[in-house]
C-alpha positions, 0 to 999 in steps of 0.5 A: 752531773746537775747540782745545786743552783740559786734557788734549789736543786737541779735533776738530770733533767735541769728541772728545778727543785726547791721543795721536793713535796709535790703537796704541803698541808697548810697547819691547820690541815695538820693530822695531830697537834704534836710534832715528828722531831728529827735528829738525822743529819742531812747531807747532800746526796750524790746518786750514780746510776752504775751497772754494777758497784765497782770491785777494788781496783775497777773503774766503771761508767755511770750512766746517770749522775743527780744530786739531791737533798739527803739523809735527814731531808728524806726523813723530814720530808717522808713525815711532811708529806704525811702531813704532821708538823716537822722539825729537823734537828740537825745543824745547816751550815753557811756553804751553799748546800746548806743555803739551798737545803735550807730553802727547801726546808722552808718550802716544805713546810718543815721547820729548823734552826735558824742558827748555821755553823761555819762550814757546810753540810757534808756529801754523800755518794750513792752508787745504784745498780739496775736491780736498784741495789746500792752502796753509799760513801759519805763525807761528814760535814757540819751535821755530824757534830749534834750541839747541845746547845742546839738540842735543848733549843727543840721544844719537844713536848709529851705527844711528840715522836723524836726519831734518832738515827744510827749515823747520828752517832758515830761521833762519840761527842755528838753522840753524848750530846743526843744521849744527853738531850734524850735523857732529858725529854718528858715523859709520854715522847715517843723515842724511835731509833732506827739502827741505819746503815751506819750500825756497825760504826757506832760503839757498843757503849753508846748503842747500850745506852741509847736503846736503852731508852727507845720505845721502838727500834727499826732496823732492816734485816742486815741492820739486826744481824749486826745488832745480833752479833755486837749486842749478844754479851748483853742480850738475854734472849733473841730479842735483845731482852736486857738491852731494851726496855721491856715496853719497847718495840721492834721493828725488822723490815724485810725488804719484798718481804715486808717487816714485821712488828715484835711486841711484849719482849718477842712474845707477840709478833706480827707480819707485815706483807709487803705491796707488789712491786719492781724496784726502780731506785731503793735509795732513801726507802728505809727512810721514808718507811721509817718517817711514814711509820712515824707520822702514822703513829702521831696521827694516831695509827697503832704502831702495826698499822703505821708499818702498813702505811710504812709499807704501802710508802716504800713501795711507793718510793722505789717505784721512780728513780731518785728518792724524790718525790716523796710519798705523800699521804694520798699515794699511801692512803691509795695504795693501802685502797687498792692493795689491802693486805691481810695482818696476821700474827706469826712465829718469827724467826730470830733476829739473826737471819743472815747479812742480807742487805734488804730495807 
């Protein structure tokens, strides 16, 4: 397996990475004044390639071992490449995962604290089948304590977009923190909370009151059953009317499907298809759906033109093996050239379709 080395990460090529974009606009370049902020924790991502997710008590080979930046970094570098100023939120530590992060960070163009707590970031192993299919444990390091202190040190101003994700908030105390911080934020942020894999670890209570706040909601159709199912005694409707606010959006990504955009309390619902492709990798593709669909909005896209741009990424992202290199803004803008798709509104289905594990 390649790692970490002085100057960055290693692929299982021994090809040195230290920035993961294979393109960063300079500031001036940038598409909008205001900032994507981002609180999702980064760790460092560990892919094994298997033939197929080992059952319990089964031992299999992996015939390919990488490790790479992850969680957070994928997230920062999606919006970076799109060429919108970024800043990510969530704590580095000392170790030396968090120093070679920390130099890609910078290499991308994409600011950070300065500040690093004792310790390191934490490791996350994914295993990926030949379909592209995945599975995923991780060990929580630094970056699954949000600071307080650390949070109102971000200057976000109105304008801004702040993405918060599920797996931000399986910690009851870093979740206060966030809840805290986003309460505090000006008006005219936008606030997008993408449910992550990590939905079900995340207590009712403080699901509740972060939703509460977004403006848009994106989640895979997995990630909506489970909301579905937890959320139901608080919901007035399919929607998850009572929960959100009443200006609030959805966001459903349904994998070869595409996603579909749910508008004016579900009366108003647009599909979205999908480019034509043979997934490779879907490791960090409803990462980088969401940060794309993120700076498509800063850039002043509306929010169903953004998931266009988000789709046209994500086909672009499963298309190579590893989460890396990033889409960048003229992979999408050429895509969305050669494969134009039609946006027509629908009638949805509701939001509980089945646990089917799709980005």
């Amino acid at each position: 397996m390649r790692g970490s080395g002085p100057y960055g990460f290693v692929d299982d090529q021994g090809r040195q990475f230290s920035g993961y974009l294979r393109h960063t606009a300079p500031k001036e370049s940038l598409r909008s004044r205001h900032r994507f902020i981002t609180t999702a924790a980064v760790h460092l991502a560990v892919t094994l390639n298997v033939q197929q997710v080992p059952s319990e008590g089964d031992q299999v080979r992996a015939s390919r071992a990488v490790s790479s930046p992850g969680g957070g970094y994928i997230v920062a570098a999606g919006a970076r490449a799109q060429e919108v100023a970024t800043f990510l939120a969530s704590p580095l530590g000392t170790g030396p995962n968090s120093h070679s992060i920390r130099r890609s960070l910078l290499s991308a163009g994409i600011e950070t604290f300065e500040t690093a707590l004792v310790g390191d970031i934490g490791v996350a192993v994914t295993m990926v089948e030949e379909d592209g299919k995945m599975a995923q444990v991780v060990a929580p390091g630094v970056e699954a304590e949000s600071s307080q202190e650390l949070l109102e040190r971000v200057h976000v101003e109105p304008g801004d977009v702040v993405h918060v994700s599920g797996a931000d908030l399986v910690s009851e105390a870093g979740a206060q923190s966030i809840i805290t911080w986003l309460k505090s934020l000006p008006e005219g942020v936008t606030l997008v909370v993408a449910a992550s894999p990590a939905v079900a670890l995340v207590s009712t209570e403080v699901w509740l009151e972060v939703l509460g706040l977004a403006d848009i909601v994106t989640m895979n159709i997995r990630e909506a059953a489970v909301f579905t199912l937890n959320l139901k005694p608080h919901t007035t409707g399919e929607w998850f009317q009572g929960v959100l606010r009443p200006t609030a959006s959805i966001v459903r990504r349904m994998g070869p499907l595409g996603c579909e955009v749910i508008e004016d309390c579900g009366t108003r619902v647009t599909a979205i298809p999908a480019f034509t492709a043979t997934p490779v990798d879907t490791t960090g593709v409803g990462d980088i759906h969401v940060a794309v669909m993120c700076a498509s909005l800063l850039a002043g896209n509306t929010l169903v033109q953004a998931c266009l741009r988000a789709n046209a990424a994500a086909t672009v992202e499963i298309n190579h093996s590893t989460a890396f290199p990033v889409p960048t803004l003229e992979d999408v803008d050429a895509l969305i050239e050669a494969g134009h798709h039609d946006i027509v509104p629908t009638r949805a289905t509701p939001a509980v379709v089945g646990i089917m594990d799709a980005e």
